[in-house]
C-alpha positions in Angstrom: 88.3 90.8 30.4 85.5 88.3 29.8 84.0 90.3 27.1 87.2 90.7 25.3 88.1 87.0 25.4 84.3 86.2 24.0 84.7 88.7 21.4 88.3 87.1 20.3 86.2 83.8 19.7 87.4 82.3 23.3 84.6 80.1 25.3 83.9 81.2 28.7 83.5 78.0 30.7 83.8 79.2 34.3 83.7 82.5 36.0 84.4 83.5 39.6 84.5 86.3 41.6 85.4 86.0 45.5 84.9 89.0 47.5 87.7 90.9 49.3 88.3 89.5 53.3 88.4 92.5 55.3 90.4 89.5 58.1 92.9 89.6 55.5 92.7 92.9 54.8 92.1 92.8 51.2 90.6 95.6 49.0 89.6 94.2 45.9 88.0 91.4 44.7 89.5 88.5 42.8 88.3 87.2 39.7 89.1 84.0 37.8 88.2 83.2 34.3 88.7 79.7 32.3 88.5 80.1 28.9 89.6 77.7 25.9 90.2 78.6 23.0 89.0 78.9 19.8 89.1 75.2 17.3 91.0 75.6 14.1 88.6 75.5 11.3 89.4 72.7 8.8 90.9 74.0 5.6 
């Protein structure tokens, strides 16, 4: 997902990726991207 918002212009400002919690008996990890987007170019 982060290479496809890079590659639609998008800036990757944060990325995080917490582990599964076997307590909570999760399987997969969780990721959370912020992105903004891309500034208008002046016409």
């Amino acid at each position: 997902m982060a290479g496809l918002l890079t590659a639609a212009g998008f800036a990757l400002l944060s990325r995080t990726v917490r582990e599964p919690d076997p307590t909570l008996d999760e399987t997969v990890a969780q990721a959370f991207l912020i992105a903004r987007k891309p500034k208008r170019s002046a016409v």
